[in-house]
N, C-alpha and C positions, 0 to 999 in steps of 0.2 A: 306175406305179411310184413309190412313195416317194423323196425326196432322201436319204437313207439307203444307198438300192439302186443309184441313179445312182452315186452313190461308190464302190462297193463296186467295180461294172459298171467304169469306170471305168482301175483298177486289176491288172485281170484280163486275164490272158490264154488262148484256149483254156480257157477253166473252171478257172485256178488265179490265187490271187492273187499279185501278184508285188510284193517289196521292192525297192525300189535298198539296194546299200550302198555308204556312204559313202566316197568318193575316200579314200586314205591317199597324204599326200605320202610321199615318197622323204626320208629324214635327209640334212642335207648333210654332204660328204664331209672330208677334211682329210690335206694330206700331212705325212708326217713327214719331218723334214729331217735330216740327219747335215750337220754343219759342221765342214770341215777346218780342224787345227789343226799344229803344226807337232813337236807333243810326244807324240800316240796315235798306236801303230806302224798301218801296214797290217794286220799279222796281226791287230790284235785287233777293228778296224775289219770283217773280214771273219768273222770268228767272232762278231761282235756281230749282223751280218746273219742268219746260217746260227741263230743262236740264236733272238732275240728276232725277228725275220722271216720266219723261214722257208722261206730262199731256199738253193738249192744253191749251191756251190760256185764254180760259172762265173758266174752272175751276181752269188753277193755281190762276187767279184773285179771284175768290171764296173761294179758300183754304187760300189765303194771308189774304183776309178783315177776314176772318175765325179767323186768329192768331193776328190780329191789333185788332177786338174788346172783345175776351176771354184771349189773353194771350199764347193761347195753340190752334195748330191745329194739325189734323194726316193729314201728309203728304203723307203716303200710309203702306202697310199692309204685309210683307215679313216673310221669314224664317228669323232665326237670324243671318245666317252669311252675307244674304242680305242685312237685318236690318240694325246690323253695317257695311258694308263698305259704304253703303249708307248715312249713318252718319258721316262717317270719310272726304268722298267725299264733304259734304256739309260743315264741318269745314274747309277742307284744303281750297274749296274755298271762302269760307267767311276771312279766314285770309287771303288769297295771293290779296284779293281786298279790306282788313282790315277796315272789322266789325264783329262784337262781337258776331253775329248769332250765336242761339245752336240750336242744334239738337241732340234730344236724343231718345233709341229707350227703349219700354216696352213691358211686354208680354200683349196679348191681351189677 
């Protein structure tokens, strides 16, 4: 047999050649944060959830009383460019109904 054939041989399995394909890492992750402030009501803190997150009702309430009594809640869990628009999303709407609401996003 040829070194040619050796390679080919090799590579095969049961009579078909077979590829590896290449490992794809997992993106890292990034939480978005809502920080309590003393001037954006609950209500809107909790329709900013149900909106821009997509969470019902009982838990945007959950996640709001979350950031009233720590300061700090995660909002939810995204890739980074999710992260930030999602962040931008909830600043522009916090200023076009002007309150002071941040949101900021970290690596988990």
């Amino acid at each position: 047999m040829a070194d040619n054939d050796k390679k080919v041989e090799k590579g095969r399995q049961g009579g078909l050649a077979v590829k590896e394909r290449p490992k794809v890492a997992r993106p890292k992750m990034y939480k978005v944060l809502l920080h309590n402030d003393d001037f954006t009501t609950m209500e809107f803190v909790v329709w900013i959830l149900m909106t821009v997150f997509h969470k019902d009702e009982a838990e945007s309430a959950h996640v709001m009383l979350h950031v009233h009594r720590t300061g700090l809640g995660v909002a939810g869990v995204y890739t980074r460019e999710i992260a930030e628009t999602k962040c931008k999303k909830v600043t522009a709407l916090a200023r076009k109904h002007e309150f002071p609401l941040q949101c900021t996003s970290e690596e988990a």
